[in-house]
VMD Tcl script that draws the C-alpha trace (Angstrom):
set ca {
  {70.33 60.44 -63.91}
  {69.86 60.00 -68.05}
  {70.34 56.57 -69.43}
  {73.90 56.08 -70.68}
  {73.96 55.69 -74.33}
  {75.88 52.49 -75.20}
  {79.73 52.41 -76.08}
  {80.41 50.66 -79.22}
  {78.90 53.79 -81.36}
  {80.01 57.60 -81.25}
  {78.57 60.34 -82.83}
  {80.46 60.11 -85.77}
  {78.86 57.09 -86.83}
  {75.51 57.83 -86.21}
  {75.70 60.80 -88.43}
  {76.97 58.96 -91.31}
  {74.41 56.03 -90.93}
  {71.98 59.41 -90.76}
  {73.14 60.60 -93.91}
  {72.80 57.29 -95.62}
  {69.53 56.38 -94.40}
  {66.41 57.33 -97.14}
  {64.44 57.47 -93.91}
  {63.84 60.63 -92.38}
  {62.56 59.79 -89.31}
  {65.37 57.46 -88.43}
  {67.78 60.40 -89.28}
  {66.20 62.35 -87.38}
  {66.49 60.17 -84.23}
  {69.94 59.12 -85.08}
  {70.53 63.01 -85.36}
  {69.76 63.59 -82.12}
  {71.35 60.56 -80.63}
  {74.69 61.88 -82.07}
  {74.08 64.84 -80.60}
  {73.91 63.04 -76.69}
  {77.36 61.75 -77.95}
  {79.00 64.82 -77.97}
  {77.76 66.26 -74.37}
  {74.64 68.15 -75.35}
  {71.77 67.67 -73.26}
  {68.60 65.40 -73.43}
  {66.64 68.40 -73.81}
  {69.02 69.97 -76.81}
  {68.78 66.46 -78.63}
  {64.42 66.71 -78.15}
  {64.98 70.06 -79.62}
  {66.74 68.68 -82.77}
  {64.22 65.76 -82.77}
  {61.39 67.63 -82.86}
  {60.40 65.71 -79.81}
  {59.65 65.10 -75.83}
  {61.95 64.01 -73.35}
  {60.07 61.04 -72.70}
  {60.81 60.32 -76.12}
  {64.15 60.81 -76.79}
  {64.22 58.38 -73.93}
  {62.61 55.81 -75.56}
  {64.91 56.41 -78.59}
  {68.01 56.16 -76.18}
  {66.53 52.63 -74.43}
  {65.77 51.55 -78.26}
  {69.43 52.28 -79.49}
  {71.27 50.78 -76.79}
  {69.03 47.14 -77.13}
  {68.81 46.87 -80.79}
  {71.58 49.72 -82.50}
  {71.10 52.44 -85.10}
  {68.43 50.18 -87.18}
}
mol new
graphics top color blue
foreach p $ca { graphics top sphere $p radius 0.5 }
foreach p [lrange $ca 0 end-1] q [lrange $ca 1 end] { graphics top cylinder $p $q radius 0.2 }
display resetview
């Protein structure tokens, strides 16, 4: 079972902090963390990464201790 992303953020937000941020990897992941938000699957949001699984996991374990930053 995938790692439940954490409830105080939605997809809208993390797409605006993505569009603010001057960082492209951090839109990138924040990108694809939106895109868990709205029911696509951890394999769609590697896809739009540009990464692996195992990665996106890390990302997901990542946002839920520490948020978007």
């Amino acid at each position: 079972m995938a790692i439940p992303l954490r409830g105080d953020f939605d997809a809208v937000r993390l797409r605006v902090a993505a569009r603010r941020t001057k960082d492209a990897a951090q839109a990138r992941r924040l990108l694809s963390l939106a895109a868990v938000y709205d029911g696509a699957t951890r394999t769609e949001a590697a896809r739009i990464g540009g990464v692996t699984l195992q990665i996106v996991r890390d990302w997901v374990l990542k946002f839920n201790s520490a948020g978007p930053d």
